[in-house]
Every structure is written in structure tokens, then in C-alpha cells.
C-alpha positions in Angstrom: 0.3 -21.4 40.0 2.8 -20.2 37.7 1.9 -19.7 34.1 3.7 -21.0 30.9 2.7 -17.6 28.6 5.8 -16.3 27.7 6.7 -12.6 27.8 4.8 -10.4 25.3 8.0 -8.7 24.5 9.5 -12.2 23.5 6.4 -13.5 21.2 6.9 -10.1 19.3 10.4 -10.6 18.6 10.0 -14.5 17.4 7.1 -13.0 15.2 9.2 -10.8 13.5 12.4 -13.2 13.3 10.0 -15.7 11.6 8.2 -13.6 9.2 11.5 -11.7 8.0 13.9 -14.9 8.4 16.3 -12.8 9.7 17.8 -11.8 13.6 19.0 -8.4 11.9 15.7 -7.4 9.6 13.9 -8.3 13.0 15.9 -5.9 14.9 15.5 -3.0 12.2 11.8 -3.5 12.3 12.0 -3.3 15.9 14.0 -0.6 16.5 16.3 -3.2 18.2 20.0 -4.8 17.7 20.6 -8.0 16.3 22.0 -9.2 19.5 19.2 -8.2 21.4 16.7 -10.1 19.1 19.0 -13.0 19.0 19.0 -12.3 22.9 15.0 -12.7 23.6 14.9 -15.6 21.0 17.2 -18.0 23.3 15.2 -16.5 25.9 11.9 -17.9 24.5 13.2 -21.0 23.5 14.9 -21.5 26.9 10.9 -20.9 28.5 9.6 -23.8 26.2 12.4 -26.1 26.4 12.8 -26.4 22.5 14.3 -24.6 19.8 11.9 -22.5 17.3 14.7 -21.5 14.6 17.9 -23.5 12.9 20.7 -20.7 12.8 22.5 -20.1 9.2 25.5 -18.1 8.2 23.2 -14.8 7.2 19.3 -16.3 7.8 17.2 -18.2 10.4 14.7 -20.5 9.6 11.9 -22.2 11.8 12.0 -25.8 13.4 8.8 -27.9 12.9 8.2 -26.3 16.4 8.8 -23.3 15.3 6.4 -23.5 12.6 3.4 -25.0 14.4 3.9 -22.5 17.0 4.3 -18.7 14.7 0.2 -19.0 13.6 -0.9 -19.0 17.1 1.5 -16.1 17.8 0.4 -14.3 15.0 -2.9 -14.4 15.4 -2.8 -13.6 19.4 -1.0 -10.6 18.8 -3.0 -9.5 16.0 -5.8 -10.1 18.5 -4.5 -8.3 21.1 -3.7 -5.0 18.2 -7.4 -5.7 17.1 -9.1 -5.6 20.9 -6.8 -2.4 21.4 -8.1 -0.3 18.2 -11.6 -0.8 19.1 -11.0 -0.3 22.9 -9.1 2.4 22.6 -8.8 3.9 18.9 -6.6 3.7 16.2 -3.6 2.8 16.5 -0.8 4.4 14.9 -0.3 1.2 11.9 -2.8 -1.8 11.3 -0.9 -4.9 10.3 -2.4 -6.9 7.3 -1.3 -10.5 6.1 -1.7 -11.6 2.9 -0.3 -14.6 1.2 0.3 -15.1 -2.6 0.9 -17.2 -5.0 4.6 -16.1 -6.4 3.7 -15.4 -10.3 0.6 -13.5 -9.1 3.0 -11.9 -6.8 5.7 -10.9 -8.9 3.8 -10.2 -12.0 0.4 -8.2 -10.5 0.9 -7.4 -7.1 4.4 -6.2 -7.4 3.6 -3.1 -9.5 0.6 -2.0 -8.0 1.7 -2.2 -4.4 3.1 1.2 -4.0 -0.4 3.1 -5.1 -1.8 1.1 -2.0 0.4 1.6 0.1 0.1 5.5 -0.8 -3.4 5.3 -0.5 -3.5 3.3 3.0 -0.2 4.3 4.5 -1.6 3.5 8.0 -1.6 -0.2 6.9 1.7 -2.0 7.4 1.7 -5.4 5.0 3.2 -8.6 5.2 3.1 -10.4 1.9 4.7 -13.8 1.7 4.6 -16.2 -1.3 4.3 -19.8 -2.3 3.4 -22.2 -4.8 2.1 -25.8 -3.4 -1.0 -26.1 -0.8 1.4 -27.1 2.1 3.2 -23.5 1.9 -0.7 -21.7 2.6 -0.8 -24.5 5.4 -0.2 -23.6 9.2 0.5 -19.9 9.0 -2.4 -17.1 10.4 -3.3 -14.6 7.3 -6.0 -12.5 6.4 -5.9 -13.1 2.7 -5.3 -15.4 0.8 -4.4 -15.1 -3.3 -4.5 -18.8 -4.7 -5.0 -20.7 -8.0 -7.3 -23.4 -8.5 -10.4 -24.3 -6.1 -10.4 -21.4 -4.0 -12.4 -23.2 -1.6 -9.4 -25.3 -0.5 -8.2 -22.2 1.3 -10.7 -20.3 2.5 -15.0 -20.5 2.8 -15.2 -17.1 0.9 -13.7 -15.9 -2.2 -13.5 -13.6 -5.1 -12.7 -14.6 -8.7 -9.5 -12.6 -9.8 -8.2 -13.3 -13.1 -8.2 -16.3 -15.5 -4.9 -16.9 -17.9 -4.4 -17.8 -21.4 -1.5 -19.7 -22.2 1.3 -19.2 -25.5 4.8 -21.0 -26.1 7.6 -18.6 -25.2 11.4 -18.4 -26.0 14.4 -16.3 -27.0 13.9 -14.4 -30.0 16.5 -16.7 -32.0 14.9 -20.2 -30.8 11.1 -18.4 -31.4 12.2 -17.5 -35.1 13.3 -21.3 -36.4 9.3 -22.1 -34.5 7.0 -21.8 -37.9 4.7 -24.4 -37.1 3.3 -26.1 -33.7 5.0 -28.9 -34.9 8.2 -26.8 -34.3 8.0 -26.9 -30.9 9.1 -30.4 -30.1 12.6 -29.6 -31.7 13.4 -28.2 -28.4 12.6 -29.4 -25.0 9.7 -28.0 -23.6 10.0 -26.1 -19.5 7.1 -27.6 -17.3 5.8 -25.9 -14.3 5.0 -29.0 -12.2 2.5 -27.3 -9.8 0.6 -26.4 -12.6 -2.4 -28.6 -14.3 -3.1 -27.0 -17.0 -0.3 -26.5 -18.7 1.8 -28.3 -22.7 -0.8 -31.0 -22.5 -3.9 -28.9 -22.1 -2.2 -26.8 -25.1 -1.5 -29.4 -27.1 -4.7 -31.1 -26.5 -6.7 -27.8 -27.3 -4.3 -27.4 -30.7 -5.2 -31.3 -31.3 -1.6 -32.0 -31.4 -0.2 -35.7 -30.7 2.3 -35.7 -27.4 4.6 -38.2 -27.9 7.3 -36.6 -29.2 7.4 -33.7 -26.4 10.8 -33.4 -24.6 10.0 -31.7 -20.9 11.7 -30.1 -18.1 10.1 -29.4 -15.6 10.8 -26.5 -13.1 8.4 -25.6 -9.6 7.0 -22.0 -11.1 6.9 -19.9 -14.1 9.3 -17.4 -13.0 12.4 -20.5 -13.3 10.8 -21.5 -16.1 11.1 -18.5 -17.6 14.9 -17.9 -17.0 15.9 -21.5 -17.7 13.9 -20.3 -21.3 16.1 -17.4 -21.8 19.1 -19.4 -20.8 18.5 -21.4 -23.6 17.0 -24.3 -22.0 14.2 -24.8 -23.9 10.5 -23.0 -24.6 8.5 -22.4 -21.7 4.7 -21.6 -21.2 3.8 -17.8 -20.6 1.0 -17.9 -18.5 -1.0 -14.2 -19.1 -1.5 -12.1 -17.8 0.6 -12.7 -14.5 3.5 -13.5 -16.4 3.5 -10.7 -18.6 6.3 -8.8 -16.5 8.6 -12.2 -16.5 8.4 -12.5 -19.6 9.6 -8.9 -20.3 12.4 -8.5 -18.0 13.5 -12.6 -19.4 13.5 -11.2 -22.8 11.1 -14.0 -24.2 8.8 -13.5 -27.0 6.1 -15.4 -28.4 7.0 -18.4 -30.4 3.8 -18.7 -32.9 1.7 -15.0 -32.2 -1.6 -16.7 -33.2 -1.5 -19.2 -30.7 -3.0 -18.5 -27.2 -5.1 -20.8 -25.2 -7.3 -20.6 -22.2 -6.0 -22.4 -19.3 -8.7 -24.4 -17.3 -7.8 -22.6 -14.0 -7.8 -18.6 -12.6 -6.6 -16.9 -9.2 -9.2 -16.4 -6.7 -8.7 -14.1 -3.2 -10.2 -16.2 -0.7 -10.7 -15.9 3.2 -13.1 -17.4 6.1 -15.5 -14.9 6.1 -16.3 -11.3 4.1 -18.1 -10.1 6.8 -15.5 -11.0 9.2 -12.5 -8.8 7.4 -10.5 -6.6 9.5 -10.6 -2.8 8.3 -7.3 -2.9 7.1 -8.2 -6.7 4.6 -11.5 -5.2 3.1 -9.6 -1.8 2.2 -7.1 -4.4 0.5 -9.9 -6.5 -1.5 -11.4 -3.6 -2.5 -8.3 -2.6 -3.9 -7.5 -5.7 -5.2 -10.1 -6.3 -6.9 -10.3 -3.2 -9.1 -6.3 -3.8 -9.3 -7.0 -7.4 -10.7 -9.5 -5.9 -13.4 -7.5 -2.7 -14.7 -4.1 -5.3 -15.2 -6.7 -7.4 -17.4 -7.9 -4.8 -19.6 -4.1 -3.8 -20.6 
């Protein structure tokens, strides 16, 4: 009886096309060329009779079959790696998954990610990002970073860091804002993923609504750059936004205003005790991480 497991070599290439979205970052991770990736992809989808990527001018992307299949790939092979250490020892790198929301992302993790990875150089991450519950959905990680009710991702979790939230802009729209009643001379950028966000502010300031004039973007870093565009005053969202904010060239619009948002970032996972080696050294990390960028 003939079996429909494909070849090993074949489920490590479609992992890597998938993760990297890319034939030719696929081949440099695997010491391969492009063609020959490209090669053992049409090979794969040939053995299962349906296509697992769309093909773009410079990028690959998954089909829905694509995309319900990669968890189960990932997490067989990092089955397989697991079985293999403690069989046999260490093996040369241990592959960790971790999946963040982007601000978190781009405004904690980025920065701090090279003193890990100096510390654990053994441990080879993969860090992807996303914003809305349906992008944590249907893809194998270890970790999880999330904001809101942690327990919609995972049965286990550690509080990370809350935020507090101020009106932002460029420097000449922030200096004609003297007054919170200022602020609805200009429209005002909304982050529609978020639920805490100009009403919560204006509610905690006691401030009517009905004159607010929103635009709403899908994260804080677009809102940001739409701001210092000059498309309006957007919401810093601190500390995770912090480094946005910087690099955008925003500044606060009324200094003594900051209010606490309703929400914070949680790391969450199935089970503490069940972390691999190479996911507890990264909470503990993390976690210490998390509280130094707080005490800034």
C-alpha cells in the first residue's frame, strides 16, 4: 500500500517558501537555488494534486490549501527536530516561532532582538506579525504576543505591558492644539482594530464626540505616517509606539494629557510547562525585556 506522505525534503522546502514568501529567501536559507526550490514546490503540489502558492512577479503567497496545510507541516517537522534533540542531543540550531502583534513588534521587540539573539545564538527565530484574530488563526507557533483577552489565543499567559494613550501630530499642527477642544479642527486617524482608542479618550477627558472628524487606518504604525503626512492627529499608544512616533517625527499635541487604555499585551501559549527549551529561554527574556522598556 503506497503512502500519500510526501518527501521530507519537499515539506522542508514548502515550509520555508511559506514562512519567507519567497522561492529565492527559501533557497538562501537552504543553501539551495531558486530553481531548485521552485523545483520541489511543483513537485509537492504535483503529489497532492493542488496548488499550495499563487506565483507573483517577486513573491509567492499561499492558496487556502496552502494555508490550511503549512501548520501541520510546521509542527511535524518541529516534531521530528524535537524527537531528534532528545534522542540524540543537541542539534546544531533550535527553531522557535513566535507571533506578534505588529506595534508590539516594531516598537519593543525590534530593538531588543539582537541582545537575544547574542545571548541564545543556538536559537534560530521566526517572528511574523499581525493585527486581527484571523492572522494568529491556523498557523503552528510557540508564542504568541497578543492584545486584549489573552485567553482567545492560548490557555496560559503572562501579562506584558499596559499603554496609556496621548493625541499626536506634526510639530506645526500640535502647536495651533491649545485646548482638547483643539483637536476636532483636524480629523482625527483611528486604528480600527483597536477598542480603546478617541472615544475612550474623550470619554475619560469628558469631552462631547460629535464633532470628531475620523480616519481610520488598520494599525498605529499607518496611522502614524498618515499623521506626519499631514493627515490629521493620530493616537500614540505608549509605550509600544514610542519608536513610531520618533522616527514619524510626531510630538505630543497637549503634554498633560495621557490616558490609560482599557487593554495591555499579554504572551500567551497552551501550556508553561509544555515550552520547548528554546520558548521558555524566550519568555524569560521577554519578560524582563517587557519590564526594563516600561521603566524608560
Amino acid at each position: 500500500m503506497s503512502s500519500r506522505i510526501p518527501s521530507l525534503n519537499w515539506l522542508r522546502v514548502f515550509e520555508a517558501a511559506a514562512r519567507t514568501e519567497s522561492f529565492a529567501r527559501a533557497a538562501t536559507q537552504l543553501n539551495m537555488s531558486a530553481a531548485a526550490v521552485s523545483q520541489q514546490v511543483k513537485a509537492l503540489e504535483s503529489r497532492l494534486g493542488t496548488p499550495l502558492f499563487h506565483r507573483h512577479a517577486h513573491a509567492v503567497t499561499l492558496t487556502k490549501a496552502g494555508r490550511a496545510y503549512l501548520p501541520s507541516v510546521q509542527q511535524s517537522l518541529l516534531m521530528l527536530e524535537t524527537a531528534t534533540t532528545g534522542l540524540f542531543g543537541e542539534t546544531r540550531e533550535q527553531r522557535l516561532f513566535v507571533q506578534s502583534v505588529l506595534l508590539y513588534a516594531h516598537g519593543v521587540l525590534a530593538n531588543g532582538l539582537p541582545d537575544f539573539r547574542a545571548a541564545h545564538p543556538q536559537i534560530g527565530l521566526s517572528l511574523t506579525t499581525g493585527n486581527l484574530l484571523s492572522d494568529f488563526a491556523n498557523q503552528f507557533t510557540d508564542l504568541q504576543i497578543v492584545f486584549g483577552n489573552p485567553s482567545l489565543f492560548g490557555a496560559e499567559s503572562d501579562p506584558l505591558m499596559h499603554e496609556h494613550l496621548y493625541p499626536v501630530a506634526k510639530p506645526e499642527v500640535a502647536a495651533q492644539i491649545r485646548q482638547p477642544q483643539d483637536l476636532f479642527q483636524f480629523p482625527l486617524i483611528e486604528v480600527s482594530t483597536h477598542r480603546a482608542s478617541w472615544p475612550h479618550l474623550f470619554e475619560t477627558l469628558r469631552m462631547p464626540t460629535g464633532q470628531s472628524r475620523y480616519f481610520f487606518a488598520d494599525n498605529s504604525i499607518m496611522a502614524a505616517e498618515l499623521s506626519a503626512s499631514g493627515g490629521g492627529i493620530a493616537l500614540a499608544r505608549a509605550p509600544a509606539s514610542d519608536r513610531i512616533m520618533r522616527l514619524s517625527g510626531l510630538v505630543p499635541c497637549l503634554p498633560d494629557i495621557h490616558v490609560a487604555g482599557q487593554e495591555a499585551y499579554h504572551l500567551a501559549y497552551p501550556s508553561r510547562t509544555a515550552l520547548r527549551p528554546p520558548a521558555r529561554a524566550f519568555r524569560d527574556w521577554l519578560l524582563d525585556h517587557s519590564a526594563a522598556v516600561q521603566t524608560r
